[in-house]
C-alpha positions in Angstrom: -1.5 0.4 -11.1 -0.2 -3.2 -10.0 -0.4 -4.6 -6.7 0.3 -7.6 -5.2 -2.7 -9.1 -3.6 -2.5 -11.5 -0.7 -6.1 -13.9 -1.6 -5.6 -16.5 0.9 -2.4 -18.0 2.9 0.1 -19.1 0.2 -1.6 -17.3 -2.6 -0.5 -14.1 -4.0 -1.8 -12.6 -7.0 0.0 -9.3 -9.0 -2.5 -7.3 -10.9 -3.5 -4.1 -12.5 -6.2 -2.6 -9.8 -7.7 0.9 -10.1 -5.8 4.0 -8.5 -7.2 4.6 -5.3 -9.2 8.4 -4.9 -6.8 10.9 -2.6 -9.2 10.9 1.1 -9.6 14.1 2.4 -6.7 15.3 4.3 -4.5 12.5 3.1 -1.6 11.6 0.2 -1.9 9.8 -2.2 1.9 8.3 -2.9 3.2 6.4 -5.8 5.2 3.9 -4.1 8.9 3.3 -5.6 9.6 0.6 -3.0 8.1 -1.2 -0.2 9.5 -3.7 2.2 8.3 -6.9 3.3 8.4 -7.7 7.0 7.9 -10.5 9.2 4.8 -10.2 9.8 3.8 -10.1 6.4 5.8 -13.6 5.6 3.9 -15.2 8.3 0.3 -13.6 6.6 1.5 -15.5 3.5 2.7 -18.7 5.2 -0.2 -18.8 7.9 -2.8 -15.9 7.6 -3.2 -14.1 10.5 -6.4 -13.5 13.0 -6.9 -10.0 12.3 -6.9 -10.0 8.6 -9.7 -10.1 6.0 -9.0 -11.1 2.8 -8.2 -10.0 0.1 -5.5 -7.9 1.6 -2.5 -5.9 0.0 0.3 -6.5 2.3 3.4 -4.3 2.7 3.3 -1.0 5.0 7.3 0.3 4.6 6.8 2.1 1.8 8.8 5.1 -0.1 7.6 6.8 -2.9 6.6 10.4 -4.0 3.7 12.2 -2.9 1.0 11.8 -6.7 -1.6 13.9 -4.7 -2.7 16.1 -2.2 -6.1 15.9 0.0 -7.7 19.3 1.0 -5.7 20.4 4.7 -2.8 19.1 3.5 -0.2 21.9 3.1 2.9 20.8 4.5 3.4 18.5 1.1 3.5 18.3 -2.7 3.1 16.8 -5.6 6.6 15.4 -6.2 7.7 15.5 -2.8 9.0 12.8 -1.7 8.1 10.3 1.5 8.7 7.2 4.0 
Protein backbone atom coordinates (compact mmCIF):
# COMPACT_ATOMS: atom_id res chain seq x y z
CA UNK A 1 0.00 0.00 0.00
CA UNK A 2 1.35 3.72 -0.40
CA UNK A 3 1.60 6.11 2.28
CA UNK A 4 2.76 9.30 2.66
CA UNK A 5 5.36 9.45 5.36
CA UNK A 6 6.15 12.64 7.26
CA UNK A 7 10.41 11.99 7.90
CA UNK A 8 11.21 15.23 9.27
CA UNK A 9 9.61 18.93 9.09
CA UNK A 10 9.35 19.75 5.37
CA UNK A 11 10.00 16.30 4.22
CA UNK A 12 7.41 14.00 3.02
CA UNK A 13 8.08 10.88 1.43
CA UNK A 14 5.13 8.58 -0.68
CA UNK A 15 5.94 4.92 -0.59
CA UNK A 16 4.82 1.41 -0.93
CA UNK A 17 4.91 0.15 2.94
CA UNK A 18 3.58 -3.30 4.05
CA UNK A 19 -0.21 -3.70 5.01
CA UNK A 20 -0.58 -3.40 8.51
CA UNK A 21 -1.95 -6.95 10.54
CA UNK A 22 -5.87 -6.38 11.62
CA UNK A 23 -5.25 -5.93 16.05
CA UNK A 24 -7.51 -7.75 17.81
CA UNK A 25 -10.79 -6.17 18.20
CA UNK A 26 -10.03 -3.64 15.57
CA UNK A 27 -10.63 -2.74 11.49
CA UNK A 28 -8.49 -2.76 9.29
CA UNK A 29 -9.89 0.05 6.53
CA UNK A 30 -8.73 0.69 3.07
CA UNK A 31 -8.72 4.32 3.12
CA UNK A 32 -10.48 6.06 -0.14
CA UNK A 33 -9.78 9.55 1.23
CA UNK A 34 -8.27 11.35 4.05
CA UNK A 35 -8.18 14.89 4.95
CA UNK A 36 -5.39 17.01 5.91
CA UNK A 37 -5.92 19.33 8.91
CA UNK A 38 -4.23 22.11 10.51
CA UNK A 39 -2.55 20.49 12.65
CA UNK A 40 -1.02 18.30 10.23
CA UNK A 41 0.31 21.46 8.02
CA UNK A 42 1.99 22.89 11.02
CA UNK A 43 3.76 18.95 11.61
CA UNK A 44 5.08 19.53 8.05
CA UNK A 45 6.01 23.21 8.33
CA UNK A 46 7.26 23.03 12.11
CA UNK A 47 7.13 19.47 13.65
CA UNK A 48 5.41 19.32 16.59
CA UNK A 49 6.45 18.33 20.47
CA UNK A 50 4.60 15.20 20.72
CA UNK A 51 5.60 13.54 17.58
CA UNK A 52 8.19 10.91 16.82
CA UNK A 53 9.28 10.58 13.56
CA UNK A 54 8.71 8.85 11.06
CA UNK A 55 5.03 9.53 11.28
CA UNK A 56 2.11 9.02 8.78
CA UNK A 57 -0.02 12.06 9.18
CA UNK A 58 -3.76 12.32 8.37
CA UNK A 59 -6.56 11.03 10.90
CA UNK A 60 -10.03 11.99 8.84
CA UNK A 61 -10.23 9.21 6.97
CA UNK A 62 -13.08 7.27 4.91
CA UNK A 63 -12.70 4.16 3.35
CA UNK A 64 -14.24 0.51 3.58
CA UNK A 65 -13.79 -1.81 6.32
CA UNK A 66 -10.70 -4.73 4.44
CA UNK A 67 -10.93 -6.68 7.75
CA UNK A 68 -12.31 -7.66 10.78
CA UNK A 69 -10.51 -8.26 14.34
CA UNK A 70 -11.99 -11.05 16.62
CA UNK A 71 -15.11 -9.06 18.93
CA UNK A 72 -15.81 -7.17 16.16
CA UNK A 73 -19.43 -7.99 15.00
CA UNK A 74 -21.09 -4.83 14.42
CA UNK A 75 -19.00 -4.53 10.90
CA UNK A 76 -17.88 -6.10 7.62
CA UNK A 77 -15.85 -6.60 5.15
CA UNK A 78 -17.03 -4.03 2.57
CA UNK A 79 -18.79 -1.93 4.98
CA UNK A 80 -18.10 1.19 4.70
CA UNK A 81 -16.67 3.99 7.48
CA UNK A 82 -15.54 7.62 8.70
Amino acid sequence: MKAAILKRPGLLEVKEIGVPECPEGGLLVKVAACGICSTDVHMFKHGHRALSYPVIPGHEIAGEVGDVGNGVSDLARGDRVV
